[in-house]
DOGUKOL-172613 format. One line per 8 residues: number of its first residue (from 1); their letters; for each residue x, y, z of C-alpha. Coordinates in Angstrom, 1 decimal, decimal comma. Example, Ala and Ser with C-alpha at 12.3 -4.5 7.8 and 13.67 -1.06 7.14 Angstrom:
2
1 = as = 12,3/-4,5/7,8 ~ 13,7/-1,1/7,1 $
% end
This chain:
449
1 = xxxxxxxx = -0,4/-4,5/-1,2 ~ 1,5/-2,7/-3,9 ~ 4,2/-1,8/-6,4 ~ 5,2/-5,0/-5,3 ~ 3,2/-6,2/-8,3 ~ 5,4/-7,7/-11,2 ~ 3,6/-5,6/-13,8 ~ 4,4/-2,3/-12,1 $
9 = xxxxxxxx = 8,0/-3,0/-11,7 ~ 8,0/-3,8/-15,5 ~ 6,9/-0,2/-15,5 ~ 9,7/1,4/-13,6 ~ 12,3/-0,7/-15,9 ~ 10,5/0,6/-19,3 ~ 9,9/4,0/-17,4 ~ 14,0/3,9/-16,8 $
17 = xxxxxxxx = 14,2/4,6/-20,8 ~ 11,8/7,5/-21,0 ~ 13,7/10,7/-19,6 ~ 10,4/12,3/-19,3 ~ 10,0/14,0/-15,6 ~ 7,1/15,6/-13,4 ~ 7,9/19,4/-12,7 ~ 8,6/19,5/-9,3 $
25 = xxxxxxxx = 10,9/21,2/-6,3 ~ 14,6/20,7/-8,1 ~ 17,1/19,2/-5,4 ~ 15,5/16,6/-2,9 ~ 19,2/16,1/-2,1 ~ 20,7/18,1/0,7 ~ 20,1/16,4/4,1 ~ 18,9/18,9/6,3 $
33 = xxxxxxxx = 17,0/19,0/9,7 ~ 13,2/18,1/9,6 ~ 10,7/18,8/12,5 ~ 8,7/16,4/14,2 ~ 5,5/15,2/13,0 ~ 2,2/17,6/14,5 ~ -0,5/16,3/16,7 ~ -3,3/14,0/15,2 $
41 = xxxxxxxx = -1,0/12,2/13,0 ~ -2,2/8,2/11,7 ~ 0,8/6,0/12,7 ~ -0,3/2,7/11,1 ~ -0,1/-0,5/9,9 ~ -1,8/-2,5/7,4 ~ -2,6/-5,9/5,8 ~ -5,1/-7,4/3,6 $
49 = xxxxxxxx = -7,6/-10,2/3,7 ~ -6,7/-13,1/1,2 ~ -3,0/-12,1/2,2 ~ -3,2/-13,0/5,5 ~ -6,3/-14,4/6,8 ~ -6,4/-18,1/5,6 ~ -9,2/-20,3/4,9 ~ -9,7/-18,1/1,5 $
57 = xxxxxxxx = -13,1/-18,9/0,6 ~ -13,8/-18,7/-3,7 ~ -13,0/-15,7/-5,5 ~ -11,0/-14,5/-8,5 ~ -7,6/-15,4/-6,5 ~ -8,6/-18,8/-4,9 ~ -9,2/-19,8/-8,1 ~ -5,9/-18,3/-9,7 $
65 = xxxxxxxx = -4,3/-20,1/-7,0 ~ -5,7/-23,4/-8,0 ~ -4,9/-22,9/-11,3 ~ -1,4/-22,3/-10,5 ~ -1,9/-18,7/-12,5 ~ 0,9/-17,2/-13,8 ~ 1,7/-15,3/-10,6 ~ 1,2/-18,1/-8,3 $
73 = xxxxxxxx = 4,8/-19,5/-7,1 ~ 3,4/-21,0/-3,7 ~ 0,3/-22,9/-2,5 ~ -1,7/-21,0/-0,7 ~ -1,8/-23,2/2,4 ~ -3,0/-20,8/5,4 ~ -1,7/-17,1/4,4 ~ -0,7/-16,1/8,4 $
81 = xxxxxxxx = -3,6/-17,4/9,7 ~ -4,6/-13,4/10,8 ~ -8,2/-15,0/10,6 ~ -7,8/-16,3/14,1 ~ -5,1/-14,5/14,6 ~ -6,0/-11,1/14,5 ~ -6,2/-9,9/18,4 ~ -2,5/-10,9/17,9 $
89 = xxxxxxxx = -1,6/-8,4/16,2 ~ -3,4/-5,9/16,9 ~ -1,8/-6,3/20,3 ~ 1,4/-6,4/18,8 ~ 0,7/-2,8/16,6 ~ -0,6/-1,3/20,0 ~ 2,4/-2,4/21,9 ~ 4,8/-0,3/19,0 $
97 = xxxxxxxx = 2,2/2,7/19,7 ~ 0,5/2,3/16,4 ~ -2,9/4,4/16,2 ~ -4,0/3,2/12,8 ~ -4,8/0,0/11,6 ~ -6,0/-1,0/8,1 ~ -7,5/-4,5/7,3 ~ -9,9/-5,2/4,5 $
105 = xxxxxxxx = -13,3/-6,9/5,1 ~ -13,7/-9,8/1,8 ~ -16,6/-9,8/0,0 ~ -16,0/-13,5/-1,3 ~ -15,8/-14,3/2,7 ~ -18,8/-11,5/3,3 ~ -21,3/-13,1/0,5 ~ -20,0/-16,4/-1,3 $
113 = xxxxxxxx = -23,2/-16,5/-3,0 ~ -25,3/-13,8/-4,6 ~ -27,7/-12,8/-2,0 ~ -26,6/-15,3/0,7 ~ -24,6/-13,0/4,0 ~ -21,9/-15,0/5,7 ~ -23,0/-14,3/9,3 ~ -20,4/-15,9/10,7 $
121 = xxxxxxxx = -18,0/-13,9/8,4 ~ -19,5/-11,0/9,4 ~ -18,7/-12,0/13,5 ~ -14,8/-12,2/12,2 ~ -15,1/-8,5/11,1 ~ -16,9/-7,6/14,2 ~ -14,5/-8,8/16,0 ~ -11,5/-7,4/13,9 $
129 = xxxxxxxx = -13,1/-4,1/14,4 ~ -13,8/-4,2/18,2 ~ -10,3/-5,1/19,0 ~ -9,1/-2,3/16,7 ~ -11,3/0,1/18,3 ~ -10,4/-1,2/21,9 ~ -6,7/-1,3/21,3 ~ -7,4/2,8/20,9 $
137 = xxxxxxxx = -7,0/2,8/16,9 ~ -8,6/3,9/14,4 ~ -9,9/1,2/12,0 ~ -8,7/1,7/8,2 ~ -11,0/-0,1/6,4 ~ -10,7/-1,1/2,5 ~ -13,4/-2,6/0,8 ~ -12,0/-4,1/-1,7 $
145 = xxxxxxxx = -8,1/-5,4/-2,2 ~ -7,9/-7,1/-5,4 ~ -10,8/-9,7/-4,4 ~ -14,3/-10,7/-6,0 ~ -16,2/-13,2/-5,1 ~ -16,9/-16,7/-7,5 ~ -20,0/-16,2/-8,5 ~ -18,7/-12,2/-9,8 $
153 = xxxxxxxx = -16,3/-14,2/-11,7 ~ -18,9/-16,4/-13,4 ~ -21,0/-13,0/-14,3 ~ -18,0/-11,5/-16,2 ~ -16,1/-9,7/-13,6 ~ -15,8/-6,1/-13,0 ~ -16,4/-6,3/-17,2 ~ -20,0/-6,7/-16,2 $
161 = xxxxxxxx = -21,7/-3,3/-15,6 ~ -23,9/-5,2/-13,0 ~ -21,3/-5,7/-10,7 ~ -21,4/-2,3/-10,1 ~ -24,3/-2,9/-8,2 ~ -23,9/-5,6/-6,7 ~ -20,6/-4,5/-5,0 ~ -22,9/-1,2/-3,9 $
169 = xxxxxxxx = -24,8/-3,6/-2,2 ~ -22,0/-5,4/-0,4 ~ -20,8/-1,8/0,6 ~ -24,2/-0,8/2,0 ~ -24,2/-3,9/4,3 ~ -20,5/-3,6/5,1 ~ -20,6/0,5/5,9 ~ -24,1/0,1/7,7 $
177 = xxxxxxxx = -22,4/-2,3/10,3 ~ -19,5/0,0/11,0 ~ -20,7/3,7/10,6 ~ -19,8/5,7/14,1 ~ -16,4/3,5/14,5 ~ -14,4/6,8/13,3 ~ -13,5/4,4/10,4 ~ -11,2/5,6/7,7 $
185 = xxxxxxxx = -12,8/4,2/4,2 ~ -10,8/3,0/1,1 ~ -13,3/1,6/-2,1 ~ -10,5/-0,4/-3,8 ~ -7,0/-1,1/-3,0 ~ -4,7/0,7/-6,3 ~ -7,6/0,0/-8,9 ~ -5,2/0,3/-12,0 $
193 = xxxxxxxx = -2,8/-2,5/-10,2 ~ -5,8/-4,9/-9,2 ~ -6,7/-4,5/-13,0 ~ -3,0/-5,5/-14,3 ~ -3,7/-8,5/-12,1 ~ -6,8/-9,4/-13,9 ~ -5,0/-9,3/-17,1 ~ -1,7/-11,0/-16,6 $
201 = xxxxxxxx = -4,3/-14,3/-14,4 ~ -6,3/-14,7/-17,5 ~ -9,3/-12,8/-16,0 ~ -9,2/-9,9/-17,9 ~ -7,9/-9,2/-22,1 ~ -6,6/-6,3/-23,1 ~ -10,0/-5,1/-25,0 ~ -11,6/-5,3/-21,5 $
209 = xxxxxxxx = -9,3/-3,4/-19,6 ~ -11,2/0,0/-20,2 ~ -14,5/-1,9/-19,3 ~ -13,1/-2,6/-15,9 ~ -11,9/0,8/-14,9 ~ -15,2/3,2/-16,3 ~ -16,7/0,2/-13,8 ~ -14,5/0,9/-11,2 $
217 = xxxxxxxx = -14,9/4,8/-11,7 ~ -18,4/4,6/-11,4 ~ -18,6/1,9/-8,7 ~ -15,9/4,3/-6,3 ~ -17,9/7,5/-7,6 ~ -21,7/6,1/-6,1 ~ -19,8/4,3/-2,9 ~ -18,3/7,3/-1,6 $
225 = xxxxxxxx = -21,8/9,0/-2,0 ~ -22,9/6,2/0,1 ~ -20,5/6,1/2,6 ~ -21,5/10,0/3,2 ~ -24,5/8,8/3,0 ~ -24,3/6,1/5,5 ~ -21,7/7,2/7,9 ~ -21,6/10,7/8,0 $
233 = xxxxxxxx = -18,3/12,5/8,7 ~ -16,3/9,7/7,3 ~ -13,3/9,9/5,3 ~ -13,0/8,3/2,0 ~ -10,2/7,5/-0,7 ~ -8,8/5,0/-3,0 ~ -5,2/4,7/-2,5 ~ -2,9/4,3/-5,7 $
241 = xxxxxxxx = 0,3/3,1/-6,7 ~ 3,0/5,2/-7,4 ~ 5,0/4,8/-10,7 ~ 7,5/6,6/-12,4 ~ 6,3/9,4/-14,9 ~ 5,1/8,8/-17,7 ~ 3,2/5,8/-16,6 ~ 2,1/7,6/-13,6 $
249 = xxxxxxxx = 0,3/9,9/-16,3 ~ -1,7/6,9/-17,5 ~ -2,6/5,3/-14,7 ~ -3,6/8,3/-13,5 ~ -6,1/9,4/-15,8 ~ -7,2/5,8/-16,1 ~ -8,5/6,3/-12,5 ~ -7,7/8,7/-9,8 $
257 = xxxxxxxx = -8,1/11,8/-12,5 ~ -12,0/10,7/-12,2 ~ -13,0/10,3/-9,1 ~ -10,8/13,4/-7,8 ~ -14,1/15,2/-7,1 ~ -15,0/12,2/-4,7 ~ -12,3/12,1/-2,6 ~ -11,3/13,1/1,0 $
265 = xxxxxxxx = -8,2/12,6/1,0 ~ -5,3/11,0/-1,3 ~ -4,3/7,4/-0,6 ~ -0,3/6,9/-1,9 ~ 1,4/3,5/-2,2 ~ 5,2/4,0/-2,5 ~ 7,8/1,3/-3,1 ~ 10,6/1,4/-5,6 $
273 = xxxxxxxx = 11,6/4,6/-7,1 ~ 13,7/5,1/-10,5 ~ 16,6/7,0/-11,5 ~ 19,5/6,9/-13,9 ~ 21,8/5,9/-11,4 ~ 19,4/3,1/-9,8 ~ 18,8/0,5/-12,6 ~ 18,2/-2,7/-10,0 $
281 = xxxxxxxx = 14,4/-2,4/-11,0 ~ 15,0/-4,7/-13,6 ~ 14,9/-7,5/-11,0 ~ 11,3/-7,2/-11,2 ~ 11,0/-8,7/-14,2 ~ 12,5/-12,0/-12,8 ~ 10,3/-11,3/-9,8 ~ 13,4/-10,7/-7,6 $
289 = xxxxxxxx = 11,8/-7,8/-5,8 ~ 14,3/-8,1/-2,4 ~ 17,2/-7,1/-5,2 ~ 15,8/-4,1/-6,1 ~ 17,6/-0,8/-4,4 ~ 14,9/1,1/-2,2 ~ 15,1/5,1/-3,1 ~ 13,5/6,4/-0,3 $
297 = xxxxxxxx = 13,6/10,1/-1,6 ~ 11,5/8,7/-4,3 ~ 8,9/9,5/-1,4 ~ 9,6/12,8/-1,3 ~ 8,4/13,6/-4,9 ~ 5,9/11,5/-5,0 ~ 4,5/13,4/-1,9 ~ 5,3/17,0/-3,5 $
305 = xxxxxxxx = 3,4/15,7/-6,9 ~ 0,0/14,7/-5,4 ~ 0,0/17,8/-3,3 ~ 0,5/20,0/-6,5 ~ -2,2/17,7/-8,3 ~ -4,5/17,8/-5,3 ~ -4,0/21,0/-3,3 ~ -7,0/21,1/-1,4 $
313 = xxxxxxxx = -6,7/17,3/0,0 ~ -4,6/15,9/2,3 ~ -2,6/13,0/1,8 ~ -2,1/9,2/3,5 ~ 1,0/7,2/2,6 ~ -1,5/4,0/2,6 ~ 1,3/1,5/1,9 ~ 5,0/1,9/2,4 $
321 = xxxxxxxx = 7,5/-1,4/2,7 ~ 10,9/-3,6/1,8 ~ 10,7/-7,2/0,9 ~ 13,7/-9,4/1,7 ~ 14,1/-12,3/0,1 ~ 12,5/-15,0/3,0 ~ 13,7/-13,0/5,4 ~ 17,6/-13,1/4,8 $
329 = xxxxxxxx = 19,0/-10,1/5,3 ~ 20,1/-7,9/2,3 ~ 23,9/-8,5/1,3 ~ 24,4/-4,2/1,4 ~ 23,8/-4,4/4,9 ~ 20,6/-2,3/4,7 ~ 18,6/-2,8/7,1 ~ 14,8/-2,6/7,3 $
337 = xxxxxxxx = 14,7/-0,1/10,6 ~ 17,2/1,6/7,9 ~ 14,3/1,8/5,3 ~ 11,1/2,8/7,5 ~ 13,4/5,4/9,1 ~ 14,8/6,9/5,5 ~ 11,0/6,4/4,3 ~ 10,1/8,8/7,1 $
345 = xxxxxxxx = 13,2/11,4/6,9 ~ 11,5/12,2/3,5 ~ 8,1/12,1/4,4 ~ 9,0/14,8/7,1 ~ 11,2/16,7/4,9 ~ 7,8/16,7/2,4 ~ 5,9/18,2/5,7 ~ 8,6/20,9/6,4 $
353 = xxxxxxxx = 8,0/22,3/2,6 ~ 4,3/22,8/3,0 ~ 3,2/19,5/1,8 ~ -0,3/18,1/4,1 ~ 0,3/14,9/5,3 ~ -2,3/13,1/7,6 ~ -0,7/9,5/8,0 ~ 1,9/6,6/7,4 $
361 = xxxxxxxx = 0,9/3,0/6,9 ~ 3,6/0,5/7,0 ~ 3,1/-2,5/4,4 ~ 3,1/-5,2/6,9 ~ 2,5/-6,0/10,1 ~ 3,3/-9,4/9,3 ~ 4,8/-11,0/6,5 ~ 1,8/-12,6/4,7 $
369 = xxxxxxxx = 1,0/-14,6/0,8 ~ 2,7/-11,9/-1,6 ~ 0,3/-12,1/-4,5 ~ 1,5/-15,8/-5,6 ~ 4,2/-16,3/-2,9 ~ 5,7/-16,1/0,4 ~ 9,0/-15,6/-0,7 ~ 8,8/-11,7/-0,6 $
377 = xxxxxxxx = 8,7/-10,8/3,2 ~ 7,6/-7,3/3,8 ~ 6,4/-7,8/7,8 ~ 7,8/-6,0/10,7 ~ 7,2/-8,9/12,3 ~ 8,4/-12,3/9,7 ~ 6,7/-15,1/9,7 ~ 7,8/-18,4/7,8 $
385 = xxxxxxxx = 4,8/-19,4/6,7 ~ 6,0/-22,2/4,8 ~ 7,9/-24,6/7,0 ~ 6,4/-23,0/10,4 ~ 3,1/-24,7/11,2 ~ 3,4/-22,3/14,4 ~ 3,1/-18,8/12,0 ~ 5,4/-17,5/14,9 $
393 = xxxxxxxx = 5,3/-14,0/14,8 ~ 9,3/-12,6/15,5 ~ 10,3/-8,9/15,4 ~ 12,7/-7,5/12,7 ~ 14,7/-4,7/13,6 ~ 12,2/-2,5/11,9 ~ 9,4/-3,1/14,9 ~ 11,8/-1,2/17,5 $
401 = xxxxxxxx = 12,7/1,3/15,2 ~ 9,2/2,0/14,4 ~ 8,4/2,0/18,2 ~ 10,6/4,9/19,1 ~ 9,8/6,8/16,3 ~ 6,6/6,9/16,9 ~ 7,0/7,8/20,3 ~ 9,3/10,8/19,2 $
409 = xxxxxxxx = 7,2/11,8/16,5 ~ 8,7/11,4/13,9 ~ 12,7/10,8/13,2 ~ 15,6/11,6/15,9 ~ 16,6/15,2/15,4 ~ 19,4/15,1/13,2 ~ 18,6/12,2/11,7 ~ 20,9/11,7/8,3 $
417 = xxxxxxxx = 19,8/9,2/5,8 ~ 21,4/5,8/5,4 ~ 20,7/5,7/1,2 ~ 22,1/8,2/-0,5 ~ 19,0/10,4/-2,6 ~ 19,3/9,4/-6,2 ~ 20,6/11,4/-8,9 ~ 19,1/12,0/-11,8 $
425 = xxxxxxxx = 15,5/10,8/-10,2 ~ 13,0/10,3/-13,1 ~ 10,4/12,3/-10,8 ~ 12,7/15,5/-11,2 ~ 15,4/15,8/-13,8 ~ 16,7/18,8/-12,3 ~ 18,2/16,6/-10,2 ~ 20,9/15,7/-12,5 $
433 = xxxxxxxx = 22,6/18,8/-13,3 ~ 22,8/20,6/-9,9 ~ 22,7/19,4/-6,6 ~ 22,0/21,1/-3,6 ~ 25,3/21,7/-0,9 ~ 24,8/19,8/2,2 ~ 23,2/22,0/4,8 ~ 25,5/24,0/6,6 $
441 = xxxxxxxx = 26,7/21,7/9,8 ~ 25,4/18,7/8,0 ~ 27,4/15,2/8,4 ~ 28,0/13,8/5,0 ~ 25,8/11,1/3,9 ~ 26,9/7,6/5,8 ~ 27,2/5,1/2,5 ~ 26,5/5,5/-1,5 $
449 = x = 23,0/5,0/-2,3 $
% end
């Protein structure tokens, strides 16, 4: 998952000081009519390995679990048990009409010792994917989400140029199985996050930091080469985590500014935006994240940047989601059918202006562990994982929502935001001095944001 992260949300509350702003289309802020989404489009859903499936075998995480890290909040107990689980919810994405759906396949699970293939791992994935594939989706597949097996640990980490290789290997195995599934690839779930991880655990100090990423770099450079390679046709990214500028900037050219020659398309995680009139990002520093005030245009720009940085690719919102806070509703009444359904306003308006988008993944199709805890709940379908021995799945008003918009491609005609677009957004200071008019015929916006 993503921005979700305590270390990026520190970001957006140091960004809030820096007025500093992309260039960009001024005036996200009249509401005005979007079309529907065109044919082809990925409606999806996502989730992650040591998030969800249970039974987590030993990696960097297991053990920052056990060592009650300085993320951890919760045991780990069984995540949402998606390991046996899994046919589920993939029925339960095909029954909301989703076509895509992303799960990552764990190397710790894959090859818990160097050399030695976990056949009986491998059987989970076959069946993750043959369920996938016979529910009519198309299998998002990410090869690594902030995971590395034990025995990496021991070698030094992603600090060791050798794991480079080694996770090459692991990718060869992994994309030989599933080459000719139509898979989309990702090589590492928001690289620059999974290193912030590293360094806040103890796995990682700051005079290593640059160590990991050239690894990385190279590592994502030679795997999408491979994947080409391996399964012709298919389409590869890495999908990264949207900040406010200018930490965007570094993170940026710590990763995704390298490999942008190696790249079929541009994975974008968006969460929290930031702007001069939105300040609640400061709850992220108390690891509050349900307090924080979604700014769904924050989309919007986000969208518009990456098309002007990347014209010539195409770009997948990879992860896009609210947490509540253990699945109480939020005291402003806003709903999360409110949020997918602003997220998506946006993300059409983006389309209408010229902007190439090929997909939407909502971030989850359960609630699962959040990194350290299950008190953040991000699932269209919530699961109290910690005083339900049953995992029961139960809809939010979100998996509805999600339903019908899919099925009408996109948002109802007419659709008018429930948040109110931010002013003064960070990712556009135009935005502070001169507002668009509401579209002519336009309903004024239903509540302040």
């Amino acid at each position: 998952m993503s921005i979700k992260r305590r270390l990026a949300v520190t970001s957006v509350v140091a960004a809030l000081t820096l007025p500093t702003a992309l260039s960009g289309p001024a005036h996200a802020s009249a509401p005005v009519p979007v079309p529907p989404v065109p044919p082809g489009f990925h409606w999806g859903v996502a989730t992650a390995g040591f998030q969800s499936e249970g039974a987590a075998p030993d990696s960097n995480w297991r053990r920052y679990v056990d060592a009650q890290a300085e993320t951890v909040r919760d045991p780990y107990a069984n995540a949402v048990d998606f390991r046996n689980r899994y046919a589920e919810d993939i029925a339960l994405a095909k029954e909301m009409g989703v076509n895509t759906f992303r799960v990552s396949l764990e190397w710790p699970r894959i090859e818990p010792r160097p050399g030695e293939i976990d056949q009986e791992a491998l059987a989970l994935y076959d069946g993750m994917v043959r369920e996938i594939k016979a529910a009519g989706m198309t299998p998002m597949l990410t090869l690594t989400h902030f995971t590395h097996p034990g025995w990496i640990v021991d070698r030094g980490g992603w600090t060791n140029p050798s794991t480079v290789s080694s996770w090459l290997s692991f990718a060869r195995l992994v994309v030989q199985r599933y080459a000719g599934q139509g898979a989309l690839w990702i090589t590492f779930n928001e690289p620059t996050v999974y290193r912030s991880f590293e360094e806040r655990n103890g796995g990682l100090n700051a005079f290593q930091s640059g160590a990991m990423m050239r690894n990385l770099v190279s590592a994502h450079r030679q795997g999408y080469d491979l994947i080409h390679e391996l399964d012709p046709g298919a389409r590869v990214s890495s999908n990264l985590a949207v900040k406010p500028p200018p930490l965007q900037w570094f993170d940026d050219a710590a990763f995704i500014d390298k490999v942008k020659d190696k790249l079929d398309f541009v994975g974008v995680d968006y969460y929290y935006g930031a702007s001069l009139d939105n300040l609640t990002a400061i709850h992220g520093l108390t690891d509050e994240f349900w307090r924080i005030d979604p700014q769904p245009d924050g989309l919007y720009y986000a969208l518009k940047t990456y098309q002007r940085k990347f014209p010539g690719l195409p770009l997948y919102v990879v992860e896009n989601g609210m947490p509540t806070d253990n699945g109480q509703p939020r005291p402003d009444g806003y709903t999360r059918a409110d949020h997918l359904r602003d997220h998506l306003y946006w993300l059409q308006r983006a389309m209408a202006e010229g902007v190439n988008v090929m997909g939407y993944n909502y971030w989850s199709i359960t609630d699962n562990y959040e990194w350290g805890s299950y008190r953040p709940r991000f699932g269209l379908y919530t699961v109290d994982a910690l005083t339900d021995p049953s995992l029961t799945r139960k809809p939010t008003d979100a998996v509805p929502a999600y339903r019908e918009t899919i099925a009408g491609n996109g948002v109802p005609e007419g659709y008018l935001p429930k948040r109110r677009p931010a002013w003064c957004a960070l990712a556009d200071l135009r935005t502070c001095f001169a507002p668009l008019p509401v579209a002519a015929g336009a309903k004024a916006w239903a509540q302040p944001g």
